[in-house]
BADO-475186 format. One record per residue (C-alpha): residue in one letter; x, y, z. Coordinates in Angstrom, 3 decimals. Last residue first. Example, Ala and Ser with C-alpha at 12.3 -4.5 7.8 and 13.67 -1.06 7.14 Angstrom:
<rec residuo="S" xx="13.670" yy="-1.060" zz="7.140"/>
<rec residuo="A" xx="12.300" yy="-4.500" zz="7.800"/>
This chain:
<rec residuo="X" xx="49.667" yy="-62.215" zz="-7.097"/>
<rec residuo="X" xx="49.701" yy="-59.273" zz="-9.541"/>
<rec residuo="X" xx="51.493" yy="-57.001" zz="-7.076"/>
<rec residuo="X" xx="54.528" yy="-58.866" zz="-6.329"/>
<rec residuo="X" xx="55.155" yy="-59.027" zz="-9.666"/>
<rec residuo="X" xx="55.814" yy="-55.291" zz="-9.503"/>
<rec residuo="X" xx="58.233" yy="-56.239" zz="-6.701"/>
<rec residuo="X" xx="59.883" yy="-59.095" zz="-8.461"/>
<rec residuo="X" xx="60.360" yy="-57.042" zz="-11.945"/>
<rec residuo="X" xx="61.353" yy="-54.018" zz="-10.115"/>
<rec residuo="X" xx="63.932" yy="-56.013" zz="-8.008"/>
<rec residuo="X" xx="65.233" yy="-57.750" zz="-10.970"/>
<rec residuo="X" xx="66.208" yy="-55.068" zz="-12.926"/>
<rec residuo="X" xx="67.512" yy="-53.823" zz="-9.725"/>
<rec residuo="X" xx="70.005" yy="-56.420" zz="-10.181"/>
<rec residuo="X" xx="70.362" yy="-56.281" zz="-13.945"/>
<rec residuo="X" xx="71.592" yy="-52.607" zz="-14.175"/>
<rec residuo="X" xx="70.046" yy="-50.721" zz="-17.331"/>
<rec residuo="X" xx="67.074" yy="-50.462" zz="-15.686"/>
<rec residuo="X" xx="63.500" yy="-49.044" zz="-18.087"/>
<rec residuo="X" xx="60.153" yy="-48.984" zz="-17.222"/>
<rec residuo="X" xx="56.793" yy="-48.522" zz="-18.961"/>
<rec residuo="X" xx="53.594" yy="-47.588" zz="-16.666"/>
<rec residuo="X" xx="49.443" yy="-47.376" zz="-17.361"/>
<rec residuo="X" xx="48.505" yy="-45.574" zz="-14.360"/>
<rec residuo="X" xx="45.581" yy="-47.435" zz="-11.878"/>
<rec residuo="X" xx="47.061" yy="-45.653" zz="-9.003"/>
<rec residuo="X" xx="47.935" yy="-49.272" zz="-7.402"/>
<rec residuo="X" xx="49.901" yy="-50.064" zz="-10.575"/>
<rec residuo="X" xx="51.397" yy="-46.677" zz="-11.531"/>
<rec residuo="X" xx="52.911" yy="-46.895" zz="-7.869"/>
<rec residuo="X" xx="54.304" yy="-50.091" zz="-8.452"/>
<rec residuo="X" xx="55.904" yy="-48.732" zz="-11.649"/>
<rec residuo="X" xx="57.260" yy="-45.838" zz="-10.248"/>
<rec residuo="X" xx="59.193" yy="-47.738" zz="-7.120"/>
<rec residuo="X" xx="60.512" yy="-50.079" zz="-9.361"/>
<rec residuo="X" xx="64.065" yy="-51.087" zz="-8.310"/>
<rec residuo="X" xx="65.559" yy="-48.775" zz="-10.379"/>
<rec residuo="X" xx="63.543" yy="-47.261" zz="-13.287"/>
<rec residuo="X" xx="65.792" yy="-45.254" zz="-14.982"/>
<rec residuo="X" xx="63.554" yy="-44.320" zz="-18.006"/>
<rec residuo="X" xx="60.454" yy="-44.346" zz="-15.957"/>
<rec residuo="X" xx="57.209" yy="-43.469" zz="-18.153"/>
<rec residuo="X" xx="53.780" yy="-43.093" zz="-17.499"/>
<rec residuo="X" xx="51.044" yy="-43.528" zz="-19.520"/>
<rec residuo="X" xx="47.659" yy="-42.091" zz="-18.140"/>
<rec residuo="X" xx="44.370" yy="-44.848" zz="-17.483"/>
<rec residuo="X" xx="43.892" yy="-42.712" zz="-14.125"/>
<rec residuo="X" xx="45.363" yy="-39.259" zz="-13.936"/>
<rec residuo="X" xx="48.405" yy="-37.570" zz="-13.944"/>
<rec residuo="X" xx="50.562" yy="-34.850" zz="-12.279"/>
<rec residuo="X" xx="48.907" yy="-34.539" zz="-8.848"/>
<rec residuo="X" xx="48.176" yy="-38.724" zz="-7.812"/>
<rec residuo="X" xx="52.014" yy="-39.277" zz="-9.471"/>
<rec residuo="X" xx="53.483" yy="-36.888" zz="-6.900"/>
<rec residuo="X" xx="51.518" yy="-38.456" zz="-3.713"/>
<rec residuo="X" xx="52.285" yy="-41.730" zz="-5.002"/>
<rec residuo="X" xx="56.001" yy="-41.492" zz="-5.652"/>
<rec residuo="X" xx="56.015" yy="-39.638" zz="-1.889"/>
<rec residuo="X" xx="54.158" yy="-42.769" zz="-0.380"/>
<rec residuo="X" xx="56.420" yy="-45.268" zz="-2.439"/>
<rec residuo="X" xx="59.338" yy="-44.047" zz="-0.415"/>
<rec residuo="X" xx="62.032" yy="-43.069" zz="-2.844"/>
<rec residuo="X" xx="65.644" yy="-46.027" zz="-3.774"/>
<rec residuo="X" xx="68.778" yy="-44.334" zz="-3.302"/>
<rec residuo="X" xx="70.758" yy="-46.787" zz="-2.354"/>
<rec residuo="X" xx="68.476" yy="-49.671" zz="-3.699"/>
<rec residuo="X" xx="67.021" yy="-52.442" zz="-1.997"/>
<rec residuo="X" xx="69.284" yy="-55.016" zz="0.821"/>
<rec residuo="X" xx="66.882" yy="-57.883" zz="-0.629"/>
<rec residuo="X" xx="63.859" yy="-56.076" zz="-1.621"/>
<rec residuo="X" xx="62.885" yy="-52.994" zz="-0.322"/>
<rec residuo="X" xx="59.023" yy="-51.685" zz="1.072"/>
<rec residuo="X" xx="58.982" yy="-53.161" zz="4.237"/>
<rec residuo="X" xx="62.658" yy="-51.378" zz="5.219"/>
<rec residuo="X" xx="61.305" yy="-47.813" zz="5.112"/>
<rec residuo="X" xx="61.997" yy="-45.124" zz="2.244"/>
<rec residuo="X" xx="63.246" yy="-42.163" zz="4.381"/>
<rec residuo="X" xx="60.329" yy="-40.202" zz="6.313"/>
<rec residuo="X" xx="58.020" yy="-37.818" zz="4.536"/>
<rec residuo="X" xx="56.645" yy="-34.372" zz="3.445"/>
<rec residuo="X" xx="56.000" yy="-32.981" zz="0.395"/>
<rec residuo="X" xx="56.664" yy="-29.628" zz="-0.914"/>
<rec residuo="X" xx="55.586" yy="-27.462" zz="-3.891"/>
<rec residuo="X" xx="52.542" yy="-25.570" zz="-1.827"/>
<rec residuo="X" xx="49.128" yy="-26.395" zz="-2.729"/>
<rec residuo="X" xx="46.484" yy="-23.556" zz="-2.388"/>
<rec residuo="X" xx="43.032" yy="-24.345" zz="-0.861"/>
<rec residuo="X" xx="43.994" yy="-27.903" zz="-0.274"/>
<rec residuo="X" xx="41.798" yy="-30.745" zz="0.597"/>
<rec residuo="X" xx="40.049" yy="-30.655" zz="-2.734"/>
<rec residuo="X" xx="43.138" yy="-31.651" zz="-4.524"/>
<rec residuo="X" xx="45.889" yy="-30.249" zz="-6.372"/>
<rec residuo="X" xx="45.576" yy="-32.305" zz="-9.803"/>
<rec residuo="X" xx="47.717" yy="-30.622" zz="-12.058"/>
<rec residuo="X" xx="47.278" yy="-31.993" zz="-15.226"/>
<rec residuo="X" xx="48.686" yy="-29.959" zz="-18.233"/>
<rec residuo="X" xx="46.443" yy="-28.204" zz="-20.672"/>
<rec residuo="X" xx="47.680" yy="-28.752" zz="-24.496"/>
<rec residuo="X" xx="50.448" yy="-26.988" zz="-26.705"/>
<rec residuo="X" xx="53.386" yy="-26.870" zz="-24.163"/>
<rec residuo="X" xx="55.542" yy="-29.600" zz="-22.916"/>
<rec residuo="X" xx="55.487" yy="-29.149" zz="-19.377"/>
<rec residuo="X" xx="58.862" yy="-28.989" zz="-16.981"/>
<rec residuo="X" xx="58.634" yy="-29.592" zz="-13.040"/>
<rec residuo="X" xx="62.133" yy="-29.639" zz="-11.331"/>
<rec residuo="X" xx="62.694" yy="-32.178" zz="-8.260"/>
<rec residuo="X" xx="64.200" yy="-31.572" zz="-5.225"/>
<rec residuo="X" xx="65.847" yy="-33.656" zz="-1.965"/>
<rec residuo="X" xx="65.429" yy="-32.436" zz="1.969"/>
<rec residuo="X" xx="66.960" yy="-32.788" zz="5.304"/>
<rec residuo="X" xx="70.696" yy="-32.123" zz="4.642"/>
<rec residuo="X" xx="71.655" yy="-31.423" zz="7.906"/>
<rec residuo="X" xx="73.489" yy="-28.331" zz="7.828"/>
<rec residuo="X" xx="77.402" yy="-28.462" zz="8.287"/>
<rec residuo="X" xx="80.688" yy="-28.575" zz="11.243"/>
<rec residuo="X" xx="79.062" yy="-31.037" zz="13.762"/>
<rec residuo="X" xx="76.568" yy="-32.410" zz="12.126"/>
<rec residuo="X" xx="78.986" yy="-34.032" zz="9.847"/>
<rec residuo="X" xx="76.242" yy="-36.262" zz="8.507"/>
<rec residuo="X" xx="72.719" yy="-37.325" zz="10.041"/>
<rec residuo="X" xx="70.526" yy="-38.907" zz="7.818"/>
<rec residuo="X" xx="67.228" yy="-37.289" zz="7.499"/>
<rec residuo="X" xx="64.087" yy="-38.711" zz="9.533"/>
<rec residuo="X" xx="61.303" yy="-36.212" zz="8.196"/>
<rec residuo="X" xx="62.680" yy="-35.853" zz="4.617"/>
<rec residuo="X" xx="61.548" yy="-32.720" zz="2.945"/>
<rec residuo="X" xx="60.798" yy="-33.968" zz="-0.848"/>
<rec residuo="X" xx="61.229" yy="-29.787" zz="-2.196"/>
<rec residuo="X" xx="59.720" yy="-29.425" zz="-6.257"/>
<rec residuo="X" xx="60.867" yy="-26.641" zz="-8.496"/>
<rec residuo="X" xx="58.108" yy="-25.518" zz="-10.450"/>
<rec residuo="X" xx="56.648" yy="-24.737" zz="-13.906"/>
<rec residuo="X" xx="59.561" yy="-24.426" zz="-16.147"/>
<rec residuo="X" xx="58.195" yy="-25.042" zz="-20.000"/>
<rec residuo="X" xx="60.328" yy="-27.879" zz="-22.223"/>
<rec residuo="X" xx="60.940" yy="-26.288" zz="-25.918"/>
<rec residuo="X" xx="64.337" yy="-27.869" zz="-26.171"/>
<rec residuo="X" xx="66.534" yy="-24.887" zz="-24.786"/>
<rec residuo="X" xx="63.944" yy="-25.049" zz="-21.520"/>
<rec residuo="X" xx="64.771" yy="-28.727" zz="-20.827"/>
<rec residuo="X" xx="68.613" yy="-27.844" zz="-20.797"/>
<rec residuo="X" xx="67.676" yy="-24.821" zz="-18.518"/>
<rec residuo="X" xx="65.578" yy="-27.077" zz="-16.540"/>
<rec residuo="X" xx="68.572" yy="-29.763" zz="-16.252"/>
<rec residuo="X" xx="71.295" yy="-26.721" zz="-15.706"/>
<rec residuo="X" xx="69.224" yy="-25.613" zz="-13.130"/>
<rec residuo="X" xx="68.314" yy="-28.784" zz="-11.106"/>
<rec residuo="X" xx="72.767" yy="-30.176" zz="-11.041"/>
<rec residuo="X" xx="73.167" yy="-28.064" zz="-7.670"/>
<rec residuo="X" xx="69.968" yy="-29.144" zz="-5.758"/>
<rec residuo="X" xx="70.895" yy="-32.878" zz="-6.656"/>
<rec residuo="X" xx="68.095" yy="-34.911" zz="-8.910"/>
<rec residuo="X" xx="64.412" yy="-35.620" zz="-9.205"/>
<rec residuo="X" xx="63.154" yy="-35.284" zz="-12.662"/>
<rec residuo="X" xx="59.483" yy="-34.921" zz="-13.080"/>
<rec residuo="X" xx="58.465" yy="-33.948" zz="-16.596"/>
<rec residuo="X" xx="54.738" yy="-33.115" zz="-18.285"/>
<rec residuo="X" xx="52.650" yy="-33.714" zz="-21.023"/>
<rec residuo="X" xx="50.543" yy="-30.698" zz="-22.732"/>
<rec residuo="X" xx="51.485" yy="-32.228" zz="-25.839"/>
<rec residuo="X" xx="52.619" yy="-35.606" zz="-25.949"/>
<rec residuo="X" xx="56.017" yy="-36.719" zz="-24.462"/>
<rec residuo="X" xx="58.076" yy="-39.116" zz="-26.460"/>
<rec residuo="X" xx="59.795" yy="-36.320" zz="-28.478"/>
<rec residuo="X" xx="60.818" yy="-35.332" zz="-25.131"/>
<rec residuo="X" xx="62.528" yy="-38.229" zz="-23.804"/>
<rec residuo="X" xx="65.272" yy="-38.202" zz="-26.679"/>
<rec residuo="X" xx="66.757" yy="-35.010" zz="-25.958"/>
<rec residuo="X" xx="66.083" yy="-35.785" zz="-22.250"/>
<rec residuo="X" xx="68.428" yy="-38.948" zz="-22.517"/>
<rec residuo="X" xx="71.367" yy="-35.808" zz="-23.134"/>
<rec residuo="X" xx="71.055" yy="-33.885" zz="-20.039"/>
<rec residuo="X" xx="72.295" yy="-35.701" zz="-16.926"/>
<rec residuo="X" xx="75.165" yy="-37.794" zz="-18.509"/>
<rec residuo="X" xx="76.569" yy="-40.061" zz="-16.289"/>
<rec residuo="X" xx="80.094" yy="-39.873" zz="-15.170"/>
<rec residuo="X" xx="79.689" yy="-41.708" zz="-11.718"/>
<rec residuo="X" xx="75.883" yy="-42.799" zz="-10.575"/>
<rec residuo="X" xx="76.254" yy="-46.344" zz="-11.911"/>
<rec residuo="X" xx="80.036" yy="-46.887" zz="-10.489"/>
<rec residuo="X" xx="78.359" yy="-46.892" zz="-6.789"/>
<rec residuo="X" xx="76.390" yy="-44.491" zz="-4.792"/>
<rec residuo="X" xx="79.832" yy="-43.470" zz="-2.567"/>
<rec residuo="X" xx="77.701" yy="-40.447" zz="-1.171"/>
<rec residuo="X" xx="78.235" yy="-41.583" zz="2.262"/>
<rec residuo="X" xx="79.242" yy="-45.264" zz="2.629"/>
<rec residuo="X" xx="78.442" yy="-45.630" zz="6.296"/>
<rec residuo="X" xx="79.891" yy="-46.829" zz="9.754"/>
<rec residuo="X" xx="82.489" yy="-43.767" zz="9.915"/>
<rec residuo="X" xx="85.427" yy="-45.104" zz="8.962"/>
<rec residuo="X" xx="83.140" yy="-45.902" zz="5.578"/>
<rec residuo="X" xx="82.862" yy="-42.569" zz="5.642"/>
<rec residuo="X" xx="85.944" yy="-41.583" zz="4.359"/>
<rec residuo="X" xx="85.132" yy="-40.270" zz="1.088"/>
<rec residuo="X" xx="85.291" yy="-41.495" zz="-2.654"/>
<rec residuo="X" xx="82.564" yy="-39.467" zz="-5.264"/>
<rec residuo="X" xx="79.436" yy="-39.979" zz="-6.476"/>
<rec residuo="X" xx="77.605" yy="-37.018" zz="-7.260"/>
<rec residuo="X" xx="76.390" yy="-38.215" zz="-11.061"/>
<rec residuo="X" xx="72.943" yy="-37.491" zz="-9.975"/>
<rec residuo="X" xx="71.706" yy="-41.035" zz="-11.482"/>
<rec residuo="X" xx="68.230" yy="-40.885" zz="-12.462"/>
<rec residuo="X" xx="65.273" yy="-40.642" zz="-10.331"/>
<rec residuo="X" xx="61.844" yy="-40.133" zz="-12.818"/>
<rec residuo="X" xx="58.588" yy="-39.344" zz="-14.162"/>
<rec residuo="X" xx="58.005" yy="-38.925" zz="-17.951"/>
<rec residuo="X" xx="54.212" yy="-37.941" zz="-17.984"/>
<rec residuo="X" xx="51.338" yy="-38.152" zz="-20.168"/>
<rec residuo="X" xx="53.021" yy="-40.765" zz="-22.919"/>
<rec residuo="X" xx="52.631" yy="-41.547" zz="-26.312"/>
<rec residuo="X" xx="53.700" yy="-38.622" zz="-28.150"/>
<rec residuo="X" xx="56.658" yy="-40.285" zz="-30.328"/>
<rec residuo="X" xx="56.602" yy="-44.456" zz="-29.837"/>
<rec residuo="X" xx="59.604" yy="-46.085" zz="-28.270"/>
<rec residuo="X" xx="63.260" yy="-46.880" zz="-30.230"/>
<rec residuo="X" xx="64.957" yy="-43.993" zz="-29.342"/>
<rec residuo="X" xx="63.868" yy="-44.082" zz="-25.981"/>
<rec residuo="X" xx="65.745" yy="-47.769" zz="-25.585"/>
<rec residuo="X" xx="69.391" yy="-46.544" zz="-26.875"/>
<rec residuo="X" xx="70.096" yy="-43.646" zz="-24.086"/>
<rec residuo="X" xx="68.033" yy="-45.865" zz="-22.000"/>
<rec residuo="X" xx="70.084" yy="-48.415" zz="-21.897"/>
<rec residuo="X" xx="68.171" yy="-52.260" zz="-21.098"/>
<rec residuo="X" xx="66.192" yy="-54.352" zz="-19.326"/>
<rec residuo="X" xx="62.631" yy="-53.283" zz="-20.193"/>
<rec residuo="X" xx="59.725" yy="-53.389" zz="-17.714"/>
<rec residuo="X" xx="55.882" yy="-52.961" zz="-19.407"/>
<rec residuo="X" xx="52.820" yy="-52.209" zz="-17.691"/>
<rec residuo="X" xx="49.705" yy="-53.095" zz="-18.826"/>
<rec residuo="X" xx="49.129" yy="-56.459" zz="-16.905"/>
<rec residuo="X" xx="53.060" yy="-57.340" zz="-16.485"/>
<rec residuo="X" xx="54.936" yy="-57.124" zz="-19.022"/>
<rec residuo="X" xx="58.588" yy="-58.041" zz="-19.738"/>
């Protein structure tokens, strides 16, 4: 489906990269599944926990990037957000294929959820990994305002205003998408989202004046990202 320039696809994208043009695009940014769902008990508790749903259970964190990185032109880069513990084997992974480690990436949430705050840390933060495909200069745009940019951003959880219907689970605050997308690519750049959820990318890419492609395997956040990006054509 395509709206303007940017183009949503329903469908896997273990069998949809495959199919997309080699070293078309300037950066592959995205949230996939951290496979850390798992049953608890705190739905006792007023909350489902880590519970994501049967979409984040036994999914394969490495394999899609085998196909991603073919689709990456030179001097391209990768932002993968995903669990602290699952970040090493996904740069190593990246590394075996040719991918370069630049940086490891710290979203430090200013209104965390509180969890078993009586017996652990609050988890306050989230990470991404940074991985360039060499042969070309990568973008890194760090701004005027900064004399040296450290690798962490700074926000609260996504709010209400920016989710459709109940949103997703795990859906980012546009502000942090934004922020990220504003330092690793510049206008007119093609982006791509190969687990696109409801859309947060592709909205961005659409203010920023980034050229996005998306891809949701699950039909209802299919729909989310196709009525929020519409959203932004009316």
């Amino acid at each position: 489906m395509k709206f303007g320039k940017h183009e949503l696809i329903l469908g896997d994208s273990f069998e949809v990269l495959k199919t997309l043009e080699k070293e078309s695009f300037d950066l592959v940014f995205t949230d996939p599944p951290y496979n850390i769902a798992r049953d608890n008990n705190f739905t006792t508790m007023g909350r489902a926990g880590i519970d994501f749903g049967e979409w984040d259970r036994g999914f394969d964190l490495l394999s899609w990037i085998d196909s991603a990185f073919p689709l990456l032109r030179k001097g391209g880069s990768m932002l993968i957000f995903n669990d602290w513990k699952n970040l090493g084997e996904i740069a190593r992974h990246g590394e075996g294929l040719g991918l370069e480690i630049k940086d490891l990436i710290r979203w430090k949430k200013s209104n965390p959820m509180p969890r078993n705050i009586e017996r652990r840390y609050v988890t306050d933060f989230e990470m991404l990994v940074w991985l360039v495909k060499p042969g070309a200069k990568w973008t890194f745009n760090k701004g005027i305002a900064h004399k040296y940019r450290r690798p962490e951003l700074v926000s609260s959880l996504t709010p209400r205003s920016e989710k459709i219907g109940k949103g997703h689970i795990t859906q980012k605050p546009l502000g942090i998408i934004s922020e990220l997308l504003e330092i690793h690519s510049n206008k007119g750049d093609k982006i791509l989202d190969p687990f696109m959820g409801s859309g947060t990318t592709m909205v961005s890419c659409s203010r920023l004046e980034r050229v996005g492609t998306g891809i949701e395997k699950e039909f209802e956040f299919f729909e989310m990202s196709k009525e929020r990006v519409g959203n932004e054509f009316l």
